[in-house]
N, C-alpha and C positions, 0 to 999 in steps of 0.2 A: 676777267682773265680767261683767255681760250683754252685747250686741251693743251696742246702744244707747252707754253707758258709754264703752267702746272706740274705737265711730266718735266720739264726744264728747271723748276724749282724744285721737285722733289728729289731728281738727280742729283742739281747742286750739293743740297743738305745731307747727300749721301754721300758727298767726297767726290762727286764726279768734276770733271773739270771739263770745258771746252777753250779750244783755242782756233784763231780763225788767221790763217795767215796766207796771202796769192792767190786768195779763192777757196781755200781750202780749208774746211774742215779736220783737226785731229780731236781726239776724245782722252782723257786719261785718270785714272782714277788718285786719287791722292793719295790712297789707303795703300795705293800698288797692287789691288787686284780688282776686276771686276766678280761682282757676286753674278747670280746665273740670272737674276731678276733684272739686275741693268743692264745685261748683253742683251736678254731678250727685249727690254723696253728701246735700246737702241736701236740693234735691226729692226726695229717692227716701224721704228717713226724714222730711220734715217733721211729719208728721201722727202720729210716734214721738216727736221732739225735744221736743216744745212738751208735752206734759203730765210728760215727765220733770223738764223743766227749771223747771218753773211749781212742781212737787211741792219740788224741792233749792232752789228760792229761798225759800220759806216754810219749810223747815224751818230753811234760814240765817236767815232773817229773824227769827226768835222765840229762836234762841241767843245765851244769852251766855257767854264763853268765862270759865272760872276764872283765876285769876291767882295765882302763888307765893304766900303766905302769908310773911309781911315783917314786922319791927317797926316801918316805917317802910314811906309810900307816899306818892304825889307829888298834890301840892292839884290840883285844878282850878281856871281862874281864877277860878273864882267865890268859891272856899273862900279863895283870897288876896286876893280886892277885903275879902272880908267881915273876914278878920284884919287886913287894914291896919286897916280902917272903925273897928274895935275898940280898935286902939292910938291912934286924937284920942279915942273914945267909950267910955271905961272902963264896964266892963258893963254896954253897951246894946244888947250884941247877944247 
């Protein structure tokens, strides 16, 4: 785990939050305030944080996670609107 990383989990566990949305970088704390320890750890790495963070959102963004292999898996509503639909419309769907 790098520097970066580190100061980025220890934030975390402090309540800090990031969010990454158009390119952009926001920061906010959960607790509702920043202490004087995470402004300074922020300014001091901001221009570290934002291209790590921008990198791990896109690479979440494009995953999709696998799922147990099951003989049985749960409809989505859509897949249940269309099986009701099915039982007034004998194979019209």
């Amino acid at each position: 785990m790098n520097e970066i990383e580190s100061l980025l989990d220890c934030l975390l566990a402090e309540g800090v939050r990031f969010s990454v949305e158009n390119g952009e970088v926001s920061v906010f704390s959960s607790k509702g305030k920043f202490t004087e320890d995470q402004k300074r750890i922020i300014l001091a790495h901001k221009q570290e944080f934002k291209p790590y963070l921008l990198r791990e959102a896109k690479r979440k963004q494009g995953r999709i996670e696998p799922i147990v292999a099951s003989s049985r898996y749960a409809l989505s509503s859509a897949q249940r609107r269309l099986w009701v639909l099915s039982r007034f419309e004998r194979g019209s769907t």
